[in-house]
N, C-alpha and C positions, 0 to 999 in steps of 0.2 A: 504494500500500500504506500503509496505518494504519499511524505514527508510536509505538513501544513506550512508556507512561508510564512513566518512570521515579520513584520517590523517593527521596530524598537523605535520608538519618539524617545527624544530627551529625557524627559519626564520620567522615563520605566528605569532608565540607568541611576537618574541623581535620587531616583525616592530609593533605593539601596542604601543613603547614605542620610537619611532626609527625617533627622533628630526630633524633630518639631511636630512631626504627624508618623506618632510611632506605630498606629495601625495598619496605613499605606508602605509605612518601608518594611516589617515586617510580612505582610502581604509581598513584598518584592522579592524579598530575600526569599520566600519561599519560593516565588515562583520560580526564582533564579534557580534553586537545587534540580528543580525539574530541567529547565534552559541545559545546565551543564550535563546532562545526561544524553543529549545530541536528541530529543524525541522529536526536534523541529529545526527545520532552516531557517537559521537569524539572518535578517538584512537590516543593518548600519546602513547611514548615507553621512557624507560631508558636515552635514549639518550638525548632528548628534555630534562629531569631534570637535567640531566650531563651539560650539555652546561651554561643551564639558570645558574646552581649551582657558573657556574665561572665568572659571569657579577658581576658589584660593588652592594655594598650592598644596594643603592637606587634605581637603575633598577631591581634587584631582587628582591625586594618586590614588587614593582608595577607589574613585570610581575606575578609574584605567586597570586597579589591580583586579575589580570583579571582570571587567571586561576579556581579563587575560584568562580566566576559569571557563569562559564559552567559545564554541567557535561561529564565526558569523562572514559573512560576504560583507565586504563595504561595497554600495552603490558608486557607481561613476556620473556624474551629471553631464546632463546631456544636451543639445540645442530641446529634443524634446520637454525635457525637466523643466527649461524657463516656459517652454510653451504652456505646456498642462500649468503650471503655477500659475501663469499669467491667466488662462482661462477660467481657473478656481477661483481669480479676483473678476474677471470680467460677469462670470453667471453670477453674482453678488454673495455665493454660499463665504467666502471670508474677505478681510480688508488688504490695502496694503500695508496695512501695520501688521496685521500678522502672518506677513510672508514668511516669516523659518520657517511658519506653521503650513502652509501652501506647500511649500518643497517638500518639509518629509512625508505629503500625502503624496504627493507627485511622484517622489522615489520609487514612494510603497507601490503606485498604482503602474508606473511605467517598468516595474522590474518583477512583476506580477507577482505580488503581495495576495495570501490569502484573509489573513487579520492585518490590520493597525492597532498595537498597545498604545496607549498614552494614561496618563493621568491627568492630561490637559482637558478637563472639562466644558471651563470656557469656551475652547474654540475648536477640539477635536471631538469628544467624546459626547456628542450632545444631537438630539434627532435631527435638527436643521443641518450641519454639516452632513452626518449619517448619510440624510434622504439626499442631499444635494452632491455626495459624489457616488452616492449609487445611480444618479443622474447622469452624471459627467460619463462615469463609465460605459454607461450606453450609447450617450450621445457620439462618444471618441471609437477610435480603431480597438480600444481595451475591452470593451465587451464582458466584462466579467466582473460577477460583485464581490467587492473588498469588504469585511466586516471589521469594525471600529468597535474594542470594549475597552473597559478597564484592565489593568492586569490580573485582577482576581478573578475574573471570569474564567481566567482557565486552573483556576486551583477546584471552584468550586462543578467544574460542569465538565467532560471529557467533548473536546470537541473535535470532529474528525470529517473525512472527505465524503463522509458520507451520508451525510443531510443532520 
């Protein structure tokens, strides 16, 4: 059985380390023992190193050190990348203010992502983006629905290729 792609928003690697909301980072941690067990293809993009890259220098090592317990593909960006981004702000489902947030859908969606994790509520994790790039994805060459949860979704629910 085909391997679920996974992608990792920011949000799923920093709440690993993320003191202040200790039900989410343990939530993460857990999920992470599963992650490093290889049950799933991780995809990274640019962005995810960008972000981590600007946290202090003792949160960036800790989150680089979990990242070195998993294995994962990094995304390469692409003329396509800017395009899908730019179309995710153009159909109004996000802003230009939250273009990181644009790219790691874009990643997800152009590098055929079966989930998006995030913890990004706001502007990832919420039925209006949901519906609006299950949208995208029809309207585009991508044809195929991405599903958007929290990371605890897959602690509490087995989720597989097969509905």
């Amino acid at each position: 059985m085909k391997k679920l792609k996974l992608y990792l928003d920011t949000s799923v690697v920093s709440y690993l380390d993320q003191k202040d909301t200790p039900i989410e980072m343990k939530q993460t941690q857990d999920l992470w023992e599963i992650l490093k067990t290889g049950k799933y293809n991780i995809l990274l993009s640019p962005v995810v190193f960008e972000e981590i890259d600007r946290c202090t220098e003792g949160k960036k090592e800790v989150l680089y050190n979990y990242l070195s317990m998993i294995n994962y593909e990094t995304a390469i960006a692409t003329e396509d990348t800017d395009t899908l981004s730019q179309y995710i702000i153009e159909k109004g489902i996000l802003t230009e203010k939250q273009l990181l947030d644009t790219y790691h859908i874009a990643f997800a969606i152009e590098n055929g992502c079966d989930i998006i994790l995030s913890w990004n509520f706001a502007h990832i994790v919420n039925i209006e983006t949901i519906n609006g790039i299950r949208k995208i994805t029809f309207d585009t060459q991508y044809n195929k629905i991405i599903d958007i949860y929290a990371p605890y979704v897959l602690l509490n629910k087995e989720v597989d290729n097969n509905g």
